[in-house]
C-alpha positions in Angstrom: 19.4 -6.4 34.1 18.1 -8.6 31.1 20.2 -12.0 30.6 19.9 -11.4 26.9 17.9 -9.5 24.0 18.4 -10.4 20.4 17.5 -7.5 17.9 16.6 -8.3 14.3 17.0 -5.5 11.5 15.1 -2.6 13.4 15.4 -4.7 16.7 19.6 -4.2 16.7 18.7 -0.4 16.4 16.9 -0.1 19.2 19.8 -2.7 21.4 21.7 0.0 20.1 19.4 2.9 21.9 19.4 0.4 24.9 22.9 0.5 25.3 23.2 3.9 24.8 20.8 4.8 27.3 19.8 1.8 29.7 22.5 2.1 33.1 22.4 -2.0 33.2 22.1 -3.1 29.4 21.2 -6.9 28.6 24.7 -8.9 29.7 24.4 -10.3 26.3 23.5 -8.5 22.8 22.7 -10.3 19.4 22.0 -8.6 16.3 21.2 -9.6 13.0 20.9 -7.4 10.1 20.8 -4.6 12.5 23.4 -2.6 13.1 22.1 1.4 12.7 23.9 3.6 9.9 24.9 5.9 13.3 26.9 9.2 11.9 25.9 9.0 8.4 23.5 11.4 6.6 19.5 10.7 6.2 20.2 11.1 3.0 23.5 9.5 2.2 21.4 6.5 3.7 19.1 6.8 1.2 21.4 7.4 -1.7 23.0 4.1 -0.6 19.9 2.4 -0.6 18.5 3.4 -4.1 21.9 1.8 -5.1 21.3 -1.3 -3.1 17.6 -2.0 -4.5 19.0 -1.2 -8.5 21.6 -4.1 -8.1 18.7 -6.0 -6.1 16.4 -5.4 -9.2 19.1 -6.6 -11.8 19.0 -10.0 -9.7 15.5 -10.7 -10.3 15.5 -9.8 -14.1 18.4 -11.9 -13.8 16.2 -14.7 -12.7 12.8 -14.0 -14.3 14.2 -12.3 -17.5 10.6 -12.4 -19.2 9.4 -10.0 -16.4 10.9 -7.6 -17.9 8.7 -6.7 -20.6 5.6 -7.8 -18.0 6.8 -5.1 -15.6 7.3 -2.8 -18.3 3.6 -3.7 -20.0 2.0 -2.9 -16.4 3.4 -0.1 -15.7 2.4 1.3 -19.3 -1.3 0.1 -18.5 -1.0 1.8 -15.0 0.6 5.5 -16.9 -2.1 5.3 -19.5 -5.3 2.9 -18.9 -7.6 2.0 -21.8 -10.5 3.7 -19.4 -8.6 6.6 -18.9 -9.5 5.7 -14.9 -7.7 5.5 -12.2 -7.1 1.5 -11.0 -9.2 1.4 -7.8 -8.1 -1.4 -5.3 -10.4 -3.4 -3.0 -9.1 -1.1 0.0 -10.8 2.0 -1.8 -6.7 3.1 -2.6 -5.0 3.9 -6.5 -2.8 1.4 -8.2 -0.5 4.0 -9.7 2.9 2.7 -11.5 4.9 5.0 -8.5 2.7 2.2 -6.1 3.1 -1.0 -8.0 7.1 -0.6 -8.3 7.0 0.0 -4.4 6.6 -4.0 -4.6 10.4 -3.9 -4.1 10.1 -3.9 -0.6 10.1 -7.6 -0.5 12.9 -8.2 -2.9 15.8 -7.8 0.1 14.8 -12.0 1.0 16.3 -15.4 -0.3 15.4 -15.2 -4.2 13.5 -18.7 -3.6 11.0 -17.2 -1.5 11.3 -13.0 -2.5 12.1 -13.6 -5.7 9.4 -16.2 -6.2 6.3 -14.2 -4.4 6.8 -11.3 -6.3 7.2 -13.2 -10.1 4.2 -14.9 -9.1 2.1 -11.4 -8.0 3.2 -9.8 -11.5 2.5 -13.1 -13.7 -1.2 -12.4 -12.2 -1.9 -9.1 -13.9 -3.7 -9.4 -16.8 -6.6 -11.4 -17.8 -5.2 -12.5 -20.7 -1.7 -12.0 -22.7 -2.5 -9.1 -24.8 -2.3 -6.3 -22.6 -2.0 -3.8 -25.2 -5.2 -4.3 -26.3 -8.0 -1.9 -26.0 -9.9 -4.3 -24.0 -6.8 -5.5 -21.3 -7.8 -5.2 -17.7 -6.2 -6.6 -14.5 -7.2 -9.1 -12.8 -8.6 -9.4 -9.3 -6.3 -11.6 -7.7 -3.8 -9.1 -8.8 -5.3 -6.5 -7.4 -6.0 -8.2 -4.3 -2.4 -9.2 -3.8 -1.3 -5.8 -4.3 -3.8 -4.8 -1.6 -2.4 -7.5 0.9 1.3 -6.9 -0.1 1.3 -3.0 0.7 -1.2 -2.9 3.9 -0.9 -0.2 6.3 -4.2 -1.1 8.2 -2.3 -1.6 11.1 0.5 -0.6 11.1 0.1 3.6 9.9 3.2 4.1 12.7 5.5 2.2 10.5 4.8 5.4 7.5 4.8 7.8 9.8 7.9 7.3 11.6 10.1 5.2 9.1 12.2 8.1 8.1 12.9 9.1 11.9 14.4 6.0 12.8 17.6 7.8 11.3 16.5 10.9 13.1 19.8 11.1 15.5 19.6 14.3 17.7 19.1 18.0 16.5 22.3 17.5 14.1 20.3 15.3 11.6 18.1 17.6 10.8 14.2 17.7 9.1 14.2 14.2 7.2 12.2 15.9 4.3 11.3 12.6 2.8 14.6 11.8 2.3 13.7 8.9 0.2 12.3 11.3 -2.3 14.1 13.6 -2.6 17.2 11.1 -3.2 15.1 10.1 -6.4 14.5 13.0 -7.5 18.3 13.6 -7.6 18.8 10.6 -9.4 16.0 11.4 -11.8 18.2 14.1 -12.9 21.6 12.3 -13.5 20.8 8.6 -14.4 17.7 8.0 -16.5 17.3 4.0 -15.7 15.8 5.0 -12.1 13.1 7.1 -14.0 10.3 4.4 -15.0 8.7 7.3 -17.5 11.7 6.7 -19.6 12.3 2.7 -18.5 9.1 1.3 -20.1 9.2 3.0 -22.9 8.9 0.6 -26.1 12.5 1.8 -27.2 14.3 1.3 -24.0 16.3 -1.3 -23.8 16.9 -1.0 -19.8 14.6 -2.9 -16.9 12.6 -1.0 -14.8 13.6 -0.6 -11.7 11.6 -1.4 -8.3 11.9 1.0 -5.3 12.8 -0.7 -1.6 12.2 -0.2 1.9 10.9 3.6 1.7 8.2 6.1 1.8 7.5 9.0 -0.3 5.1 11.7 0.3 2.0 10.8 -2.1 1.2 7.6 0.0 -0.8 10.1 1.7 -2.1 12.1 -1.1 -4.6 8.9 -2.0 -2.5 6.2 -3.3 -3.0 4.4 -0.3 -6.5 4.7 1.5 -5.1 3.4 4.9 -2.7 6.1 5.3 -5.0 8.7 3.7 -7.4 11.7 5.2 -7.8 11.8 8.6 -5.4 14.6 9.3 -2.5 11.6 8.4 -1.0 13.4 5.2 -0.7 16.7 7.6 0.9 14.6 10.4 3.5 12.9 7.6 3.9 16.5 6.4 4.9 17.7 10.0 6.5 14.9 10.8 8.7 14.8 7.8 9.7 18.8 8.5 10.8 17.6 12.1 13.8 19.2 13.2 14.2 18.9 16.9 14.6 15.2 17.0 16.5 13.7 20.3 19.4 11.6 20.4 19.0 8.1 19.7 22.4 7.2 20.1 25.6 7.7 22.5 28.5 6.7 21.3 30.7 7.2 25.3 28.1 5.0 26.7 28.1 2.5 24.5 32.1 2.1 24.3 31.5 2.2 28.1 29.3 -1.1 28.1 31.1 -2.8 25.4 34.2 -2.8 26.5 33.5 -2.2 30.3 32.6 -5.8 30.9 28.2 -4.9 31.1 27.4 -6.4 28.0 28.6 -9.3 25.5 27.8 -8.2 21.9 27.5 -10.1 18.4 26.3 -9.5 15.2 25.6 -11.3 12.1 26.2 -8.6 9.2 24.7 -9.3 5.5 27.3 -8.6 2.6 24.3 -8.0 0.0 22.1 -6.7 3.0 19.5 -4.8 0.6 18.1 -2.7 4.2 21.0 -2.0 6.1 24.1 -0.6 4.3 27.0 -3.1 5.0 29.9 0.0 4.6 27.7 2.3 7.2 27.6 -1.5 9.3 31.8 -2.2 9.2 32.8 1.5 9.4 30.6 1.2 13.4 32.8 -2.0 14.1 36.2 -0.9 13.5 38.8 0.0 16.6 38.0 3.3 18.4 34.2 3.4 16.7 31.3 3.0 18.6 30.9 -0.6 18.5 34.3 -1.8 18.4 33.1 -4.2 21.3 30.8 -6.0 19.0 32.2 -9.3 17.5 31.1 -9.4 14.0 30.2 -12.4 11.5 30.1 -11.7 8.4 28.5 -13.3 5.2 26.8 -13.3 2.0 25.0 -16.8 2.7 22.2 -15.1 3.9 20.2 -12.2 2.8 18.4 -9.7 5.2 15.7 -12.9 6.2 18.5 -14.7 7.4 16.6 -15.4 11.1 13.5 -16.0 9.3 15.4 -18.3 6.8 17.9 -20.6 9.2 17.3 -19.3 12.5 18.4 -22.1 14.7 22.0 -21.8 12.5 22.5 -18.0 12.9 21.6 -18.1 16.8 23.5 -20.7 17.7 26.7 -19.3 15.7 26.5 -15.6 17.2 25.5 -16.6 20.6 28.3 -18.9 20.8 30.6 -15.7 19.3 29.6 -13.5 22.3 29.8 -15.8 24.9 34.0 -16.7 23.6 32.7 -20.4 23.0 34.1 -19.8 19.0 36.5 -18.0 17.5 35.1 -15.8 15.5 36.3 -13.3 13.8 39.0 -15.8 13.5 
């Protein structure tokens, strides 16, 4: 058996799978920001996570309140160029405004490094300030950033198979772009997630960014690197899926947690934009699934935490699983 495996966001998923599944499971299990939203709905996941990335959004307005009107001036240039072109990028893919606000995938770090990257990408649009002008165009390190932000070169798996990753046994069901089709529900009850309406001139709400997701038309062109090549049939098949396998057993895992196999702690992130911290804490709880694990939680950290202070958050959890701290207290 392993001595120990440490599993970070997608990582603590698959420690989860391990234990489900492995006879001799690691004798000691850290996760950080990764404890899978097990028994809940694809797309109450996603409906969690629109929610998530919304108050994630306010946060950087809250910080860079002149991007407002620079997100909203971009994404009218993007709906209705002075060419009347699409925006090609380097990579041969469309800028569209449904691809620009996908930049929220990297809002769920620390704001001093998140925050900063993406104020800095959007501050890089335009060539000059008047981008209402008949003669605006965006820049080429704008364009190039986009290109290098949203890269699926290598890593097409990471599309294809996002979704899935919530894909628990037969009883989940097709994932039909959950993501998606979450929007699209929201589109018809709450106008502030529809950006059509947002950057309007007489709307007085931000537009808002979209997170950790993938949507159908990243196929359809948008982005050359997932594009042609039979991949927008394979994300259509995929996504219609229905006769996924289990990734998760919640007997065995009881079994190694509490049978004395494995040692298990996990740091949970209050404002965690990926992982739901309700779907985390309902796992933990006495007579759930992972009742064994000993959990920290805080709001210190966001979802980078490892990234951010690694040394700090090892050394606390290990130290949790192995008894040599008291916590929880």
């Amino acid at each position: 058996p392993w001595g120990a495996a440490l599993g970070q966001s997608f990582g603590g998923f698959c420690i989860m799978t391990y234990l489900s599944s492995i006879r001799h499971p690691p004798k000691i299990c850290l996760l950080t920001g990764g404890i899978a939203p097990m028994n809940t709905p694809v797309r109450e996941v996603y409906d969690r996570l629109w929610l998530r990335v919304r108050e994630r959004s306010r946060r950087y307005y809250e910080q860079y309140p002149g991007d407002i009107e620079r997100v909203k001036n971009i994404i009218r240039f993007l709906e209705d160029p002075p060419s009347k072109a699409s925006v090609t990028l380097p990579s041969g893919g469309f800028l569209t405004a449904r691809r620009f606000l996908q930049l929220g995938l990297g809002l769920g770090g620390t704001s001093g490094a998140s925050f900063v990257n993406l104020h800095s990408i959007i501050s890089s649009a335009f060539l000059d300030d008047d981008s209402d002008s008949e003669t605006a165009a965006l820049s080429k390190v704008f364009l190039k950033r986009i290109d290098a932000e949203q890269s699926f070169d290598d890593a097409p798996l990471y599309f294809l198979l996002h979704e899935s990753i919530y894909a628990d046994g037969p009883s989940a069901g097709a994932m039909n772009w959950a993501a998606h089709s979450s929007l699209e529900a929201y589109l018809q009850s709450n106008p502030e997630f529809d950006y059509r309406i947002t950057s309007s001139a007489d709307s007085k709400d931000p537009i808002l960014f979209s997170g950790e997701m993938v949507f159908p038309y990243m196929a359809h062109g948008d982005f050359a690197d997932i594009s042609g090549n039979g991949m927008r049939l394979l994300s259509e098949s995929l996504a219609s899926k229905d006769d996924w396998l289990p990734l998760f057993d919640e007997s065995n895992m009881r079994s190694a947690l509490l049978g004395g196999k494995t040692k298990a702690a996990a740091a949970v992130y209050y404002e965690d934009m990926y992982v739901d911290f309700d779907c985390c804490m309902k796992l933990v709880q006495r007579g759930m699934p992972l009742e064994g694990v000993k959990v920290w939680v805080t709001n210190e950290y966001q979802h980078s935490g490892l990234r951010d202070d690694g040394a700090s958050i090892f050394k606390k959890i290990m130290a949790m699983a192995k008894g040599a701290i008291n916590v929880p207290s």
